[in-house]
N, C-alpha and C positions, 0 to 999 in steps of 0.2 A: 482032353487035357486043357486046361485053363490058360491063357496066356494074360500076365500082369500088364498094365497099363503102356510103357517104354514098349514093349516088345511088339504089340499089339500095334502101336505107332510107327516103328518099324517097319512091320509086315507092309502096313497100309499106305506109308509112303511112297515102299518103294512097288507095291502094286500103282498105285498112281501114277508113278515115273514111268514104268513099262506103259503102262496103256496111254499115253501121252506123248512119249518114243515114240510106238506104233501111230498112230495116230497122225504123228508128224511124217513120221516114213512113209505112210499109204497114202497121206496127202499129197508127198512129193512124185510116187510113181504114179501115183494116177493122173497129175496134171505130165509129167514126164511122158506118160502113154498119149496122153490128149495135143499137146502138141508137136508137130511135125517135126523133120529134121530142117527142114527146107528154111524153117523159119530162125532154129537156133541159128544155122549158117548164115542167112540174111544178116541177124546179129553183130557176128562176129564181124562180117565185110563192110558192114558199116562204120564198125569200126575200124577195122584196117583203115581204113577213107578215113576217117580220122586223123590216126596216126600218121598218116600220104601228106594230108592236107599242113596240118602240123608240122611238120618235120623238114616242108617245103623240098619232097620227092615230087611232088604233084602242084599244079596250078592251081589257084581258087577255083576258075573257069572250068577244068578239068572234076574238080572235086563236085561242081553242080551237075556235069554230063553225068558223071558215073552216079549219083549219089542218087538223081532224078530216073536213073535206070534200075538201079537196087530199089527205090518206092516204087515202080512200073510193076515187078514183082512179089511184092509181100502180097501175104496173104492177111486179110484185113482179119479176119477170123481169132486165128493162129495169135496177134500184135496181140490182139483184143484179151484172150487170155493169156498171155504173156504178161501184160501190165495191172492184170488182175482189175478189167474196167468198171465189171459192174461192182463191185466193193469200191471201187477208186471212186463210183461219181453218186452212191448210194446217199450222200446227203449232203450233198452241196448246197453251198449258199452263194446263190449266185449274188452277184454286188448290182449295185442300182447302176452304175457306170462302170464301163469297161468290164475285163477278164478278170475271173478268179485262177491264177493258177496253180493246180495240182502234181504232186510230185510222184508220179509211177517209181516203182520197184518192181526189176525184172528176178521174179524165181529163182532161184540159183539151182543150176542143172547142170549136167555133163556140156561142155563149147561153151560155153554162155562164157564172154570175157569176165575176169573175174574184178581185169581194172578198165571201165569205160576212159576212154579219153573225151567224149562229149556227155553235155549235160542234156538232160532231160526233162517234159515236162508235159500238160496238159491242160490246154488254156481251155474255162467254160464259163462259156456268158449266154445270157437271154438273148431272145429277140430284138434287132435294134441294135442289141452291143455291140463292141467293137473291142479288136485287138489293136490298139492306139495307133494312126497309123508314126510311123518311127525307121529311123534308118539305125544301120549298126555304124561302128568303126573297130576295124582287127577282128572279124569275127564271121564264120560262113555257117550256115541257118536251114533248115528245111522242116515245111510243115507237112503235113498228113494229114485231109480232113476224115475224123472219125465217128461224127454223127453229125446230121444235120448240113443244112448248105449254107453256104457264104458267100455274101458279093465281097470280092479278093479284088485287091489292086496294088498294082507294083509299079516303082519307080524306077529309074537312074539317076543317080547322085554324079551333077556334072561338075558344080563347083560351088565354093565355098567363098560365099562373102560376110563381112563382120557381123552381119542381124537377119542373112537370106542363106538358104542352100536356093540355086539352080535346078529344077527336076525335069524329065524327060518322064509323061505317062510312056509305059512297056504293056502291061495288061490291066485290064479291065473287063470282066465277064464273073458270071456264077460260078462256086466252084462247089461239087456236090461230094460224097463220100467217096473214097479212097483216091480223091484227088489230091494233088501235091505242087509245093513250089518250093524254087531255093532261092539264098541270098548270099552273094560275095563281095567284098568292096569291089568288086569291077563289073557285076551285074546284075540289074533289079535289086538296089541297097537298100531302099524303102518299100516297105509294104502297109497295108491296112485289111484286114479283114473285118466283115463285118456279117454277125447270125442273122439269114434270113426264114429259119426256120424256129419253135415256139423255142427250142433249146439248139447249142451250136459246141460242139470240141474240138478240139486242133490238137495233135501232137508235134510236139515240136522240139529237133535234136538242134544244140547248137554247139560250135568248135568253138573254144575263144584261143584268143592269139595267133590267128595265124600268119599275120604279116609281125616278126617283132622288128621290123628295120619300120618301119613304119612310122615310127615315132608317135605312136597315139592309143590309149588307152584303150581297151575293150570294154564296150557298155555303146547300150544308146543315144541317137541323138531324135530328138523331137524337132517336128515344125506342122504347119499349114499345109498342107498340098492343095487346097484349093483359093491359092494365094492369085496373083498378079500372073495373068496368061497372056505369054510375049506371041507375037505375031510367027514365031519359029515352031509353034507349038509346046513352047519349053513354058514351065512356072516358076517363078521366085517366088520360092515359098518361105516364112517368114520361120525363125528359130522362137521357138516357144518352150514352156518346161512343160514335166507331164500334168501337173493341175490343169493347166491352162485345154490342153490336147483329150485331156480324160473328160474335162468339162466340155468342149464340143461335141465330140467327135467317140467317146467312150461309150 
C-alpha cells in the first residue's frame, strides 16, 4: 500500500525520534555501567563540603582538611569520564599566555547533585604556561592535577598594604597527576601553577562566598610574588592587574 507524502514524514520522523531516544538512553546506561558508584558519591560529598563551607557549619581550614581528603580518594579514571575529558580537550586552543579555561559538564545520572553549590572548570595551557599566580578573597579553591606536571607554588596572604600584599612562600615543589592543593582565606591564599610538561590541565572546584561578614567581594586579586624578599623570609609583593601578571608570568 502506498503511503502519500505527510504520512510518509510522519512514519519517518517519528522513526528518527525513537532511534535517537534509544541512542540517548544506551548512551546514558552505558556510561552509568562504566562509572563507579564510589565516584557518584565522591561527587555528592564534595558537595556537601560545599554546602558545610558555605553555610559556615564548617571552617574554611576544616573545609581544606576534608576536601584534601575526598581528592586523596578519587579515582582519577572514573572524574576523567565523568567530565567527559577526552571530548572536553579534543580541540583546544591553547593561548600564547597563560590558561585557557574549559568548562566540564558532569552527566547527569542517578546521586549526581542535580544543584552544584561550586563551580567548576578546567584550566589548560602549554608548556611554560602558567595559571597567573593570584590570591582569592571570600572564596575556598581546590585543584586536581589531570595531565601533565606542574611547578605549583603557594602562598600566605599575611597583609594588606595600599600597592603590596605581604606573602609567606608555603610550598614550592613538582606537582604530578592526581595530585592536588586547596585555598582558604586563612591558608595558602595564593597560588601559581605553571605546565612543565609539552601540555598541562588542572581541574579546579571553587566555593564563592564563604565568609559574607567579610566585607569583601569574591574574585581575584593579583600581584608579584617574586617582589622585595624581607630578611623574615616574607615578600612584598607588589598589586598588579591581570595584563600586567599574564604578561610575566602567564
Amino acid at each position: 500500500m502506498s503511503l502519500d507524502r505527510r504520512e510518509f514524514s510522519k512514519q519517518a520522523l517519528g522513526s528518527l525520534l525513537t532511534f535517537s531516544l534509544f541512542d540517548t538512553l544506551f548512551a546514558r546506561d552505558a556510561f552509568a555501567d562504566a562509572v563507579k558508584p564510589i565516584t557518584v558519591r565522591w561527587l555528592a560529598d564534595v558537595n556537601a563540603l560545599g554546602n558545610d563551607v558555605k553555610d559556615q557549619k564548617i571552617k574554611q581550614l576544616e573545609w581544606q582538611k576534608k576536601i584534601e581528603e575526598l581528592y586523596a580518594q578519587v579515582d582519577l579514571a572514573d572524574l576523567l569520564k565523568f567530565i567527559d575529558f577526552e571530548k572536553l580537550t579534543a580541540k583546544v586552543d591553547f593561548p600564547e599566555h597563560g590558561a585557557r579555561s574549559l568548562r566540564p559538564q558532569f552527566t547527569e545520572m542517578d546521586g549526581v547533585p542535580t544543584k552544584l553549590v561550586f563551580g567548576k572548570q578546567v584550566f589548560a595551557m602549554k608548556k611554560g604556561r602558567s595559571v597567573v599566580p593570584h590570591g582569592h578573597n571570600n572564596m575556598a579553591t581546590a585543584f586536581l592535577i589531570l595531565k601533565g606536571g606542574f611547578h605549583g607554588r603557594h602562598y600566605d596572604r599575611l597583609k594588606e598594604e595600599s600597592d603590596h600584599f605581604l606573602i609567606r612562600p608555603t610550598i614550592d615543589r613538582g606537582f604530578q597527576v592526581g595530585e592536588y592543593s586547596t585555598v582558604s582565606d586563612y591558608k595558602d591564599n595564593v597560588h601559581w601553577f605553571t605546565a612543565t610538561d609539552d601540555v598541562g590541565y588542572i581541574f579546579n572546584i571553587h566555593v564563592m562566598d564563604v565568609n559574607p561578614s567579610s566585607g569583601q567581594s569574591t574574585g581575584r586579586v593579583y600581584m608579584d610574588p617574586l617582589g622585595e624578599k624581607l630578611a623574615d623570609g616574607t615578600v612584598r609583593a607588589r598589586k598588579i592587574k591581570y595584563d600586567e601578571v599574564n604578561r610575566l608570568y602567564g
